[in-house]
N, C-alpha and C positions, 0 to 999 in steps of 0.2 A: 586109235581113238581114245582121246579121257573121258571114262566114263566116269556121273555123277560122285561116286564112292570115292576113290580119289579124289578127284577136285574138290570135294569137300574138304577129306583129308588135306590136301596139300595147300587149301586155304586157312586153315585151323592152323598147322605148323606155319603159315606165313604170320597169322596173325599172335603167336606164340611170342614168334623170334621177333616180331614188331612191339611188343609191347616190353622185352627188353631194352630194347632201341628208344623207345619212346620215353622211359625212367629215363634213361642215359642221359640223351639226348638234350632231354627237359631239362634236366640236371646245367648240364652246359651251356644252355639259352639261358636258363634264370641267370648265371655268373656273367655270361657276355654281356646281357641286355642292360644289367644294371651296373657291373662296373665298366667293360668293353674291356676284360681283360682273356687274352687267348692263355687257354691251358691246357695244355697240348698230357698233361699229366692226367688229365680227368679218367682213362681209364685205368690210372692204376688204383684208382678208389671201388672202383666195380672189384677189381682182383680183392684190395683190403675186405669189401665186405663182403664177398666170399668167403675168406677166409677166417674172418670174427664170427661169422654165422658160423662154420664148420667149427670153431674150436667151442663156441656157446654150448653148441648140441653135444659134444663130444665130454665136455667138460661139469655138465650141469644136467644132460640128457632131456630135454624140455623140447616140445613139437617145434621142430626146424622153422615153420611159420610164424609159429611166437617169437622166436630168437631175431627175426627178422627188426621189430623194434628196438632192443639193446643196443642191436648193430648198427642201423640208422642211427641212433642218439651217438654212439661213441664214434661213427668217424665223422656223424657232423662238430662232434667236438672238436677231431683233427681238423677240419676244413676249416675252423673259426683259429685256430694255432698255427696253422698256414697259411692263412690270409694276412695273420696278424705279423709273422716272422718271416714271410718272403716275401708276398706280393704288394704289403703297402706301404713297405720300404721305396718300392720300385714303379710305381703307381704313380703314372704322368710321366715318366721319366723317357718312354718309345718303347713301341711293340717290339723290337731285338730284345732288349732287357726283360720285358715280360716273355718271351720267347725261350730264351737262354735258360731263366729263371726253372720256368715248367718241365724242359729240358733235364736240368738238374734233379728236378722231381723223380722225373720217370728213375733214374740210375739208381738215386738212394730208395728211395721207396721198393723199387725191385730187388737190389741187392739187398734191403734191412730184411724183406720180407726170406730170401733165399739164405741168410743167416741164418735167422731163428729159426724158420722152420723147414728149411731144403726146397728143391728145386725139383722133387718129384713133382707130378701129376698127382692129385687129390681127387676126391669124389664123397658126395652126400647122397646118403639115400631117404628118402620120405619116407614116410608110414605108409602114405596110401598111394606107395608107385605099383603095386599092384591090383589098383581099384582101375574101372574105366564106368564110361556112362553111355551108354546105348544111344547111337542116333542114326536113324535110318540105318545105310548099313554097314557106318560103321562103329567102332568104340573110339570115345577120346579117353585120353588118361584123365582122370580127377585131379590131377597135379596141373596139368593144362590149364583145367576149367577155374582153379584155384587160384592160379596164374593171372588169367586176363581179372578174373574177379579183384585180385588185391589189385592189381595194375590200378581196376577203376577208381578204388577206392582211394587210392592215395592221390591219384591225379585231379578227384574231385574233392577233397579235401586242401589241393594246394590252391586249386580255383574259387574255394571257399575263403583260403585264407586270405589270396590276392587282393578278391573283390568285395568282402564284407571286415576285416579287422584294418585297424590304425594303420601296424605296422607293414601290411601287404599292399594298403595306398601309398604308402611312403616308399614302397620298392618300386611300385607302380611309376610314381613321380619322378623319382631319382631318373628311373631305366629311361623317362621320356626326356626327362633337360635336369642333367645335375646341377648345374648352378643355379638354374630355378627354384629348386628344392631346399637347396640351400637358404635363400632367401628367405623361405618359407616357413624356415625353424626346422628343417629335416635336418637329423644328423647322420649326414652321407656315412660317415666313418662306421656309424654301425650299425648303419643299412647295408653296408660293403661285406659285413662281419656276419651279417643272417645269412646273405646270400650267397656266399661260397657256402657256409657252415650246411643253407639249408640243400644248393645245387649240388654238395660231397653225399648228404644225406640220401638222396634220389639214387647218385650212383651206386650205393651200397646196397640199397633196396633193386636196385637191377642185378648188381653181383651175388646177393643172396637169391634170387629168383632164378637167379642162373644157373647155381650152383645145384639149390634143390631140386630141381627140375633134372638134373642126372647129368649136368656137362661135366666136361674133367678141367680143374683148373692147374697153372701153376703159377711161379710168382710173374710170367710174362703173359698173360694169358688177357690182360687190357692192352694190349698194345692197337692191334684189330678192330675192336669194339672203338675204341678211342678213333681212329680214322674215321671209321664208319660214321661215328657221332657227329664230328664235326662236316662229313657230309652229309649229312641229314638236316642239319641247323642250315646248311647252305641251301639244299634241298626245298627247304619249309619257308628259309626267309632267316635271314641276321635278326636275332631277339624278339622272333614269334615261337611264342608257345603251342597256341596252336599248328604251327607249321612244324615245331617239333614232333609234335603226335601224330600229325598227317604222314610227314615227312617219314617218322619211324615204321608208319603201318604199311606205306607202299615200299620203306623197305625191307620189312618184314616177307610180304607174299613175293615181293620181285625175287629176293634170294630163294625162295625156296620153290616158288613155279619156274626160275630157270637153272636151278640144282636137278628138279625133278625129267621137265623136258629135255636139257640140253646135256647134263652130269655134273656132280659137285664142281668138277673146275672150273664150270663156268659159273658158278655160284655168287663169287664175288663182283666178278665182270658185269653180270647182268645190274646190279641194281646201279653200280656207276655208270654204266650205258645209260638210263634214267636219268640218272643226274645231270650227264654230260645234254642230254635232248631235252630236258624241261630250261637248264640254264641257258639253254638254244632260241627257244621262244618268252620265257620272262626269267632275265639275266640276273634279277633281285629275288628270285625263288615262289614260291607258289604265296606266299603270302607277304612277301618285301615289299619295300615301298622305295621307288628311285629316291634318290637325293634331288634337294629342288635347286 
């Protein structure tokens, strides 16, 4: 029998490991929806801002959660320098090309990061991984709770941006009919330029979240994360957001209620199982819309 105390716990770690998924994820829907470009690279931006996070702290000593911003700003810088120098080179030209391309990414990106800094296992520690908060009976950690807290905060901040400034209806517009937008006085071009810059951003904010929270990275350590992502944007629906966050969250608790009931190896299994059975009964994902 799971009693109360556990299933709580093990919904708390579900919903932990989903709000990972969910930055990711988000991350990867914002880039699909507005340009429909596949980036099969998008987790090695989670591993970068890991790793910009750990050397911030290490380098300048400042609360790992502050560093979290630096981090987001400098590889959304990279995402707006990779947009501009690989992918809109190749932009219209067929999904191989943009394939190949991201392809590409993963190698150099892995190998530049295994250069500079090796190919060990890394780890951050918090300030307050020794704090927890009393609930019922059990303790969560405060790194947890700080966790799903920043998650909101940045998620409700991008819903802010989407749906109240100039430039987040123009992403808006673009993601619905680019050549409409165009018409319209949008300048696709760098709308194309926020939105990898701003969807690399996201992942970095998953990879520092990831990091601080006590995982071990190393430079291949988005490989996994990056599968997962792009099953979860399949999961939620092709260029829905909110299907991203849904998508993240069920598979957040699926991994870790069938790690807990069944053992880690089925870990993974369990939430593509989900996948495989929702894409069973709505084949466009929980929030898609068929093609008319």
């Amino acid at each position: 029998m799971l009693d109360a105390g556990i299933a709580m716990q093990v919904l708390f770690w579900g919903i932990y490991a989903g709000c990972i998924y969910m930055l990711l994820a988000t991350g990867l829907t914002l880039i699909f929806g507005v340009m429909k470009v596949v980036n099969f690279a998008h987790g090695e931006f989670l591993m970068l801002g890991s790793y910009i996070t750990f050397w911030i702290v290490a380098l300048f000593g400042i609360n790992p959660y502050v560093a979290i911003i630096p981090s987001m700003l400098l590889l959304g810088m990279l995402g707006i320098a990779v947009e501009r120098l690989a992918f809109r080179p190749i932009l219209g030209t067929g999904k191989l090309n943009e394939i190949f391309v991201s392809l590409g990414l993963i190698y150099i990106l892995q190998n530049g990061v295994a250069f500079l800094w090796g190919d060990d296992f890394r780890s951050m520690h918090s300030p307050y991984a020794a704090k927890t908060i009393p609930l019922g009976s059990i303790n969560l950690p405060l790194d947890y709770v700080i966790l799903v807290f920043f998650t909101a905060v940045i998620l409700l901040a991008l819903h802010l941006f989407l749906k109240k400034t100039s430039l987040g209806r123009a992403m808006r517009a673009t993601s619905q009919n680019r050549k409409a937008a165009m018409l319209m006085g949008v300048n696709v071009e760098r709308i194309d330029m926020l939105s990898f810059g701003l969807g690399v951003a996201l992942a970095a904010a998953a990879g520092s979240l990831w990091a601080i929270s006590g995982q071990l990275f190393n430079p291949y350590s988005g490989s996994l994360p990056a599968i997962k992502a792009f099953a979860i944007i399949i999961l939620g629906g092709l260029g829905s957001i909110p299907g991203a966050i849904v998508g993240g969250l069920i598979y957040g608790i699926a991994e870790n209620a069938g790690g807990y009931l069944f053992g880690n190896y089925w870990k993974d299994a369990i939430s593509f199982l989900i996948l495989i059975a929702v894409l069973i009964v709505k084949p466009h994902g929980i929030f898609g819309e068929g093609e008319e």
